[in-house]
C-alpha angles and dihedrals in degrees: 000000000000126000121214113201111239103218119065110224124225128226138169088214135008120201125213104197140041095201114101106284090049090041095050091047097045083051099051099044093050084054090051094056102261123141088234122177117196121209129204121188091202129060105259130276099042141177114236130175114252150124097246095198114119124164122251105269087063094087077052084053093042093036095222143098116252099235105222092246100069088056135091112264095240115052119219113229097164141057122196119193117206119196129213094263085051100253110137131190125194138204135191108255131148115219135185112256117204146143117226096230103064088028097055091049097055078056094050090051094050093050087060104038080055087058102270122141125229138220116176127177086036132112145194120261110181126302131214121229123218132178097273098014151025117235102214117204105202124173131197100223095195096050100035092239128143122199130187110199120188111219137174091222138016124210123201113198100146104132138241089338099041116184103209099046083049086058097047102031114018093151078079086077153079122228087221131034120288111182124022128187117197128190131205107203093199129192099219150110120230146168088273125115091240085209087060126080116219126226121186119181109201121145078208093064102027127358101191092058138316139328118242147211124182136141121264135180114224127198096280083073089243128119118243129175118245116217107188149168147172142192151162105263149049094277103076093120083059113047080042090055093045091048084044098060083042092060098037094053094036094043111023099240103170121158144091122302098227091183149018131200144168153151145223133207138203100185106107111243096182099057122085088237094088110102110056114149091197140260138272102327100346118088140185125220129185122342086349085065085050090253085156110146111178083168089075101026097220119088102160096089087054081060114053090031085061093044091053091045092044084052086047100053101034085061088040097062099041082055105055086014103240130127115300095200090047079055099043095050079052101053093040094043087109096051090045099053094046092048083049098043085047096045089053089060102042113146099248086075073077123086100184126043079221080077100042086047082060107046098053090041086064098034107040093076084050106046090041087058088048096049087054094043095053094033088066101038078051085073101056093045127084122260084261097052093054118143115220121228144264079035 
């Protein structure tokens, strides 16, 4: 039998989401002073799919200092592009190396040593909006428990399947799946520079962006190389497989997979509905706002760029009493042209990899001018006027 706790609750902001958008944002409004609850629909900590590089100005965007231990065991100094014909071309620069789960966790440690409260195993049911505050229905699955809470804002940052925005919009997305990515955690040794992080770009192997290979550490303690892909359709086994054997037989990749994972999503990335930062008192943050940008291939820094700004104008507008999400459209407005601009030149707009050939033989000088560009003015600007790289 479920229980349904009496009492509602109040809040200022509730948080959907414990990954790094919803994280970020939980930690800067407690600071702020703002009675803030964070949800997570899994038990913490917990594994989720994702690349973990990010470039040196995120802990500026965090404002904090990424402790060693969070980190993968090897650092990666180097990337090294590989076109379709097989030419590559490489360039010095440090990243951040890191898995989610013990990441995450770290975030989800700083939210509540700022104030915040949270709720893990739990997840978000459906919520009821009303003229000067949002009425949340959570359940705890596992005990059988229900909870309304009463908040002042709601927060979704619940990634590439968002429940809230589901609930809201769901003409934002596909009854099937409509992207997959799929990882090979591989035992081996091969002819690979384990501090560089590998990009090939092959419609054959992913047409949204590019196929990858870098080094990560797994709970075991133990480095292991990650050969990766993605795409948009029903086929990602395959093209995985394909780049697999390329990178087995090139590189000499031999060795035991000692894990597989992987991850759908139903949001509709090729429609012109993806970027959506919310409505009246309910607000999106990272993945959840549509901030995908296959064009760059990171995503994490828009996250938790978007969960610092939603905590920032939310505070903002309880202070000089004005519209947080009318704040928050303005102060994001940087990181939500370039997303839109990048979303409009993805690569699966290519047939032929002849054409994509093309397109990153005349572009590579350029954007590599502008990354070092940008990666030094970066350092001038404050941690909210970041510009996210590639620009």
């Amino acid at each position: 039998m479920e229980q349904k706790e009496t009492l509602m609750t109040e809040y200022d902001i509730i948080i959907a989401g414990g990954g790094i958008a919803g994280s970020t944002a939980a930690k800067f409004a407690a600071r702020g002073g703002l009675k803030t609850l964070l949800v997570e629909r899994h038990k913490t900590p917990r594994d989720k799919s994702c690349s973990g590089i990010q470039f040196g100005y995120f802990e500026k965007i965090l404002g904090e200092k990424i402790p060693k231990e969070r980190l993968c065991n090897i650092e990666l100094n180097k990337v090294s592009i590989v076109l379709p014909d097989g030419k590559s071309f490489s360039s010095p620069f440090k990243m951040f190396n890191f898995m989610r789960k013990p990441f995450d966790d770290w975030l989800n440690i700083l939210a509540q040593e700022a104030g915040a409260e949270f709720l893990d195993d739990c997840v978000c049911q459906s919520v009821e909006e009303k003229e000067d505050h949002v009425i949340v229905n959570l359940v705890k699955p596992k005990e059988k428990k229900k909870f309304q809470y009463k908040t002042k804002y709601l927060v979704d940052a619940t990634g590439l399947r968002p429940k809230i925005r589901t609930q809201l919009r769901p003409e934002d997305f596909s009854k099937e799946s409509v992207g997959a990515t799929i990882n090979y955690y591989i035992d081996g040794n091969p002819d690979m520079d384990p501090e560089t992080l590998y990009q090939f770009w092959n419609l054959e192997w992913n047409n949204v962006m590019f196929a990858w290979v870098y080094t990560k550490t797994l709970d075991d303690g133990k480095d292991y190389w990650v050969v990766g892909t993605g795409c948009n359709d029903v086929n990602v086994n395959e093209r995985q497989e394909k780049f697999y054997q390329h990178i087995k037989e090139e590189y000499n990749l031999v060795g035991e997979i000692v894990k597989r994972e992987g991850y759908k999503t139903s949001m509709d990335m090729y429609s012109k509905n993806r970027v959506w930062l919310g409505k009246n008192r309910i607000l999106m943050a990272g993945d959840a706002a549509g901030l995908i940008d296959q064009t760059r291939g990171v995503g994490m820094d828009s996250a938790a760029l978007s969960g610092r700004l939603v905590a920032k104008s939310i505070l903002k507008a309880e202070k000089k009493g004005k519209d947080a999400l009318e704040l928050y459209t303005k102060l994001m407005k940087g990181v939500t042209s370039q997303t839109i601009r990048n979303q409009e030149r993805e690569i699966n707009i290519f047939k032929e990899n002849s054409e994509l050939q093309n397109y990153l033989e005349t572009g590579l000088l350029k954007t590599g001018l502008a990354m070092l560009f940008h990666s030094q003015l970066n350092k001038l600007k404050s941690a909210e006027k970041q510009k996210l790289l590639p620009p």
